[in-house]
C-alpha positions, 0 to 999 in steps of 0.5 A: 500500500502506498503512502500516497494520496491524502486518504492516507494522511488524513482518514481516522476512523469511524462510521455514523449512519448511512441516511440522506440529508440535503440541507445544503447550500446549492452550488453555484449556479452556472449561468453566462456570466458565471460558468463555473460549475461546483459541488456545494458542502451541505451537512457535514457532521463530524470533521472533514478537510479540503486541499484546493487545486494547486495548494497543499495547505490543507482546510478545514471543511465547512458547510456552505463550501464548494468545491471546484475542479482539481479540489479534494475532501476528505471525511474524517472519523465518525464523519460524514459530508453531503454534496449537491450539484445544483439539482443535478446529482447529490452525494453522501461521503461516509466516513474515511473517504477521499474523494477528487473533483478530477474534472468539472465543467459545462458542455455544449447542450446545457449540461455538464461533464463530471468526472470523481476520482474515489481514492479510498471509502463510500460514495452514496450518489443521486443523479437525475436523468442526464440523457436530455442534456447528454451530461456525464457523470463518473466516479473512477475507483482505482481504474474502475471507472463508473458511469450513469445517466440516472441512477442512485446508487453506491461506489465502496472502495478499497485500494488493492482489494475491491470496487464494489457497485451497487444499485439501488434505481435504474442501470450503470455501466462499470469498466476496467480496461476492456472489461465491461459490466452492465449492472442492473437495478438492484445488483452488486458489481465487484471488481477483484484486483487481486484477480483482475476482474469482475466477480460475478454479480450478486442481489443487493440483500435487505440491509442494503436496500434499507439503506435507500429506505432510510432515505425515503423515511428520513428526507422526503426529498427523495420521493417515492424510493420507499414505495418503490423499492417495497419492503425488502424480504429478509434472505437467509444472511439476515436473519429475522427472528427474536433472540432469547433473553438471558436470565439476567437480561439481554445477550450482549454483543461486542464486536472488534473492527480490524487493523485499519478499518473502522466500525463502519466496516461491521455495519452489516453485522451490526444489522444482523446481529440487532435484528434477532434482539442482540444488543451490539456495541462496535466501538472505535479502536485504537488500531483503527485507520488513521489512528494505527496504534495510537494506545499500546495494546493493554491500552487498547483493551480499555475501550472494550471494558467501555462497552461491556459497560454500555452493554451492560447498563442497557440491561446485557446480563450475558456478554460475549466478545467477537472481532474480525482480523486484529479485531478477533485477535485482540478479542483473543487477547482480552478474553484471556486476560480480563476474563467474564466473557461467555464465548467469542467469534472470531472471524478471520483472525489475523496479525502474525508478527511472528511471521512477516516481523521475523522476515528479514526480508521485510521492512517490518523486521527493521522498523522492530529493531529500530522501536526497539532501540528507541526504546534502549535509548529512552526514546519509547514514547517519542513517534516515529515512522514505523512499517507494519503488515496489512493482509499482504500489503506493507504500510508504512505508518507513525506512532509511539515506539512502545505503542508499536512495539506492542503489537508488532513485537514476535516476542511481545504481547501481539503475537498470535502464540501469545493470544492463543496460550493466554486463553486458559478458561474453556469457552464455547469459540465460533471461528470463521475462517478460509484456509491459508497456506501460512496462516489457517485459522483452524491450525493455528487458532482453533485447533489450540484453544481449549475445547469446548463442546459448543465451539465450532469451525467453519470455513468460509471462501470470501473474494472480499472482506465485505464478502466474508462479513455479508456470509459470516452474519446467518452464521453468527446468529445462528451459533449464538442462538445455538449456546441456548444463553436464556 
């Protein structure tokens, strides 16, 4: 992964809801004496920052801004930011996103030509019929470049990983290259980068179709979308039916975002897990993007106890703790340490530095013996530029020396042995998992706990993160009404 681009400098973490609201101020209007074409800010919750064309002093966003050709925004944790196009097209950034203004201008039939570049995030976007007015309207995500004529739908990307399109009303066309895909009203497009192409294309399930209902009950301004789109029948990956109440109220849920991501990212699971009557708390972690290491490991659990408290002050008697990624190692970690957890899910635990840090070969192994002797010296707290290991990218990241010592030490309290030999008590482990030549989930992790008759491995091929967490809900939900917690 590259240290490029302003998504990577200036993104923390994480999500708030995913609702429309246009309370905007419009965008210039494009007359003869004012050809200027911009996109307007409207609502912006929580932070966001602007680079101008040409500039590289970075602004503070503001409501009322437009944002002209060559301009960039970037959404900030826990963030979101409304843009208009006049009445042309409106868009909702959610949180961690960078988008570009790459080009903006009128064309020659009273229209206009639009081309985003997404470097990184969600893109929620409304756009009126265009076919009168020839305009265009694109968003390139990493090459794969989405075009419409009317539609409302979803770009989310990932760099490196995938560019999914989903679409909510009418048809858009998507290109990488050669390759062409039409998708139809109601459809998810993802284009796989590790494969070099388009993954087969999927129905949009219930929980994102409901983010258009959302709309629809929130902000009338987009008529009709609810009656259209109907209410949406549960498939089998959201599950409807009621949870059971523990003997000392409501089960309780905490759920672990991964290394680099954001709570945003378990917003599927979320859904999934409210709907039988869970109560779900995914909090921001101190491994989140933008704030990578910001606490040292033991540090980081504290967050945890916070929400087990929140769980717990909303009646949660019964609580079990789960994570994807880093998420589900230090799920791992803290279930061994703290203690009064009834069982955990882990989903694709990863973080190895028992591996890729003892590789001499990569730049990680370096940055551990460089933490380590500004540690020798006095140094531990002072922060520096450290390289780290991302799924299978290198990305190279600035914190504490201490902070990143304790998660990317081999001998130290982040290793994955350490995870797995801390946890003594038998507790019933839901593990979900594909199998990796070098790190197999069910030998490393599973297979090594203590056993437990309620503990089950399943093995699930994903193309995508948010491939493995669209499969993994059914699954959690179901294993959790299996412990018969009531």
């Amino acid at each position: 992964m590259k240290k490029t681009g302003l998504w990577f400098v200036l993104v923390p973490a994480l999500a708030g809801g995913l609702y429309w609201a246009l309370h905007s101020t419009p965008s210039p209007t494009p007359s003869a004496g004012n050809p200027t074409w911009g996109y307007g800010i409207g609502a912006l919750r929580g932070k966001a920052w602007v680079l101008p064309a040409g500039q590289s002093a970075l602004q503070p966003a503001q409501a009322g801004q437009t944002l002209l050709q060559g301009d960039q925004i970037a959404v900030g944790g826990n963030s979101t930011v409304d843009l208009a196009l006049n009445d042309e097209a409106r868009l909702r950034l959610s949180e961690g996103t960078t988008l570009t203004v790459r080009e903006l201008k009128p064309n020659a039939t009273s229209g206009f030509l639009s081309r985003l570049e997404l470097l990184r995030g969600r893109v929620l976007s409304a756009v009126g019929k265009l076919s009168q007015s020839r305009s265009v309207f694109e968003i390139d995500a990493g090459g794969v470049v989405t075009g419409v004529r009317g539609t409302i739908f979803e770009v989310d990307y990932e760099p490196g990983r995938t560019a999914e399109t989903g679409v909510f009303r009418g048809r858009v066309e998507v290109k990488k290259g050669a390759l062409v895909q039409e998708v139809p009203e109601k459809k998810l497009s993802a284009y796989a980068f590790s494969q070099g192409r388009f993954l087969p294309q999927r129905d949009l399930n219930a929980a994102e179709l409901e983010l258009l209902n959302d709309w629809g009950k929130a902000y009338p301004g987009i008529p009709g979308e609810r009656a259209s789109l109907g209410t949406p029948q549960a498939p089998p990956g959201v599950p409807t039916a009621p949870a059971p109440a523990s003997p000392n109220g409501r089960i309780g849920i905490v759920l672990l975002h991964g290394k680099n991501r954001t709570a945003g990212n378990l917003k599927f699971l979320v859904n999934v897990l409210e709907s039988r009557g869970f109560q779900v708390e995914a909090p921001t972690l101190p491994w989140a993007k933008g704030i990578l290491y910001a606490a040292k490991l033991d540090e980081s659990l504290g967050e945890v106890d916070k929400s087990i408290a929140d769980l717990k002050a909303r009646g949660a008697g019964t609580i079990l703790l789960g994570g994807m990624g880093l998420g589900a190692h230090m799920a791992l970690v803290y279930a061994g340490s703290q203690g009064g957890i009834a069982g955990l899910v882990l989903v694709n635990p990863s973080h190895y530095p028992e591996s890729f840090a003892l590789n001499r070969k990569s730049p990680v192994a370096a940055s551990v013996d460089q933490a380590r002797r500004m540690v020798a010296q006095g140094q531990g707290a002072q922060a520096a530029d450290f390289w780290d290991r991302d799924d299978t990218d290198n990305i190279l990241i600035h914190c504490g020396a201490e902070n990143y010592l304790s998660f990317v030490d081999p001998q130290g309290p982040g290793a994955m042995r350490r995870a797995v030999e801390g946890l003594k008590q038998s507790l019933p482990v839901l593990l979900i998992s594909e199998s990796h030549p070098t790190k197999d989930g069910k030998a490393l992790v599973f297979d090594k706990l203590p056993a437990n008759p309620k503990s089950l491995f399943e093995r699930t091929p994903y193309s995508s993160p948010r491939d493995l967490i669209l499969k993994s809900g059914k699954i959690i939900a179901d294993w959790v009404q299996t412990l018969k917690l009531n």
